[in-house]
N, C-alpha and C positions, 0 to 999 in steps of 0.2 A: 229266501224271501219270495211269496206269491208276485203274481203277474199283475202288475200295474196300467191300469187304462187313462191314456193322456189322447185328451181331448183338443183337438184346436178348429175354433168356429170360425166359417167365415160361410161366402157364397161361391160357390164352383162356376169357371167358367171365364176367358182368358180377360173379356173385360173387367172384371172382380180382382181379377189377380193382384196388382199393388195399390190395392183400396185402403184407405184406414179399418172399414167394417172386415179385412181378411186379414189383421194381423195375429189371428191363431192360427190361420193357416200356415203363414211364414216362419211362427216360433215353431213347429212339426217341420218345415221344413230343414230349419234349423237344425233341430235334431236329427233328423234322419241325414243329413251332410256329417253330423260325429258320429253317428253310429248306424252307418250302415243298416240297412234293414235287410235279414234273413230270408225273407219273404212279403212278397203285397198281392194285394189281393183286392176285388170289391165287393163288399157285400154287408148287408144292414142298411143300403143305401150310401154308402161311404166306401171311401179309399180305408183299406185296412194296412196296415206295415205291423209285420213282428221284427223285434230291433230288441239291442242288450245295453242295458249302462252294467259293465260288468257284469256278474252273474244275475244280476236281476233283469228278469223278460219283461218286456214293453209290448203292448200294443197301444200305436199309435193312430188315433182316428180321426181324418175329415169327413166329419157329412157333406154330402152332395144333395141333400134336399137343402132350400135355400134356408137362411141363417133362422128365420121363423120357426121353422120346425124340426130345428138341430134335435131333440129330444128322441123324436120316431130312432136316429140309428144312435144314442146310446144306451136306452132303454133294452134296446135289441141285442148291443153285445154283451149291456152287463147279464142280463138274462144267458144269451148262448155260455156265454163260460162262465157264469155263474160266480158274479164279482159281487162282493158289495160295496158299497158305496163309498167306501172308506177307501177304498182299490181305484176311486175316479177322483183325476184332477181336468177340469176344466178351463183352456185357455181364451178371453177371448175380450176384445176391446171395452173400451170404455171413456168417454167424451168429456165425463164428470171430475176425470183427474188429467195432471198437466200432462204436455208431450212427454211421453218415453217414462213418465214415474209407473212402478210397479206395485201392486196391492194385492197379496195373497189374503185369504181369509179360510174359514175352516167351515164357514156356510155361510148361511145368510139369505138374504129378499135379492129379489134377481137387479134392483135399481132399477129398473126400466130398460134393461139389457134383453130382448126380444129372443134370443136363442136361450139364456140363461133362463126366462121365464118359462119356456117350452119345457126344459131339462127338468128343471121341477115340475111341472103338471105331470109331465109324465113319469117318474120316479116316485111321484107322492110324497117327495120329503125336497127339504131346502139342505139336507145336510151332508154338503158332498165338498171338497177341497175347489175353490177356485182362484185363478189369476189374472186378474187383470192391467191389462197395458194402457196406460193414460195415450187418448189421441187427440188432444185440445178441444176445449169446449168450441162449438161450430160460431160462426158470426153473425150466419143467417139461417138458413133454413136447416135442421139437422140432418134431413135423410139424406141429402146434398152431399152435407159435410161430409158424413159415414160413408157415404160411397161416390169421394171422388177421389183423390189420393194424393196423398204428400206430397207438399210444395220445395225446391229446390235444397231450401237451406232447413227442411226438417228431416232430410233423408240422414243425414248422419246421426242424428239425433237418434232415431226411431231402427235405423241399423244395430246402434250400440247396444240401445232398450231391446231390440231382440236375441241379441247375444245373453244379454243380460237373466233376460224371462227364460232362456234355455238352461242356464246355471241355473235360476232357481227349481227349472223342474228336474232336473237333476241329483239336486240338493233332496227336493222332497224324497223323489224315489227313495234314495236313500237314508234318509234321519227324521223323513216326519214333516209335517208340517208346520212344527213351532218353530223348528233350525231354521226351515225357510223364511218363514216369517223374519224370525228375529235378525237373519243377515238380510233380506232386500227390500224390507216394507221399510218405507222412509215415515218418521213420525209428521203427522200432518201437522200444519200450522195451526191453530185455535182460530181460523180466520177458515178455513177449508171443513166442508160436511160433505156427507156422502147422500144428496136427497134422490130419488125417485127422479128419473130428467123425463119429462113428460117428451112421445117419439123417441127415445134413444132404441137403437138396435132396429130400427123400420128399414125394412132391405123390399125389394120385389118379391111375389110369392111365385 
């Protein structure tokens, strides 16, 4: 099996750290707690880690440019090791679905997900694996909401959900993206759409 590049978006930097806007950061961290990383490194503008789910190599990536312009370092590694796109799973929030629900897809429009929408301009295509972790729609203002961080009685929620989102990048590595799909994407209610959140993904630049 080729080398798999798993992505998790957020913003670097220790106030960011248990933001709802860094929960790709945390499912990478996640991972890298089950599998060890062989070696890390920085470079593309990002924390690099090479790491195994069994025989298949991982590199796992946060950009350290802020969540806007996630695109600049994965542009750059798929390029250095010469990945295609099919080779990249993208982890990274989302305000449009409930606490802790998960939504793989196999492309798509970035929704108003500000690092997603970078990923594609700079890729030139929308058709790359992504996953996203529901962090409840905001109540008031959204950059707020994104970047201020879970309220008491959602950390267990949103712990389990990361546990969760690490299984399913797992699963992909191994079986694809439809396996994933079809064990952890929850059928939405006929009351639930997935519209464009006008500001979602707005972080500092």
């Amino acid at each position: 099996m080729g080398r798999r590049l798993i992505v998790g978006l957020g913003n670097p930097g220790p106030q960011y750290r248990a933001t709802r806007h860094n929960v790709g950061y945390l499912v990478v961290d996640r991972l890298l707690a089950d599998h060890p990383p062989e070696r890390s490194r920085t470079k593309f503008d990002a924390d690099v880690y090479e790491a195994r789910d069994g025989l298949a190599p991982w590199l796992l990536l946060k950009p350290l440019t802020f969540m806007n312009l996630s695109g600049k370092s994965v542009a750059a590694a798929l390029n250095f090791y010469d990945l295609a796109v099919d080779d990249l799973l993208v982890v990274c929030d989302d305000f449009n679905l409930p606490l802790g629900r998960l939504r793989l897809r196999r492309g798509g429009s970035a929704g108003g997900q500000r690092g997603l929408a970078d990923i594609i301009a700079r890729l030139g295509t929308p058709d790359f694996a992504r996953l996203r972790l529901g962090i409840a729609a905001p109540r008031g203002d959204a950059v707020a909401h994104v970047l201020g961080s879970f309220a008491p009685d959602e950390r267990d929620a949103i712990d389990d959900a990361i546990g969760q989102a690490a299984q399913a990048v797992e699963l992909w590595s191994r079986e694809g993206i439809d396996a994933a799909m079809n064990r952890f994407n929850v059928a939405p209610r006929a009351a639930e759409t997935e519209p464009p959140a006008a500001g979602a993904g707005q972080c500092p630049q």
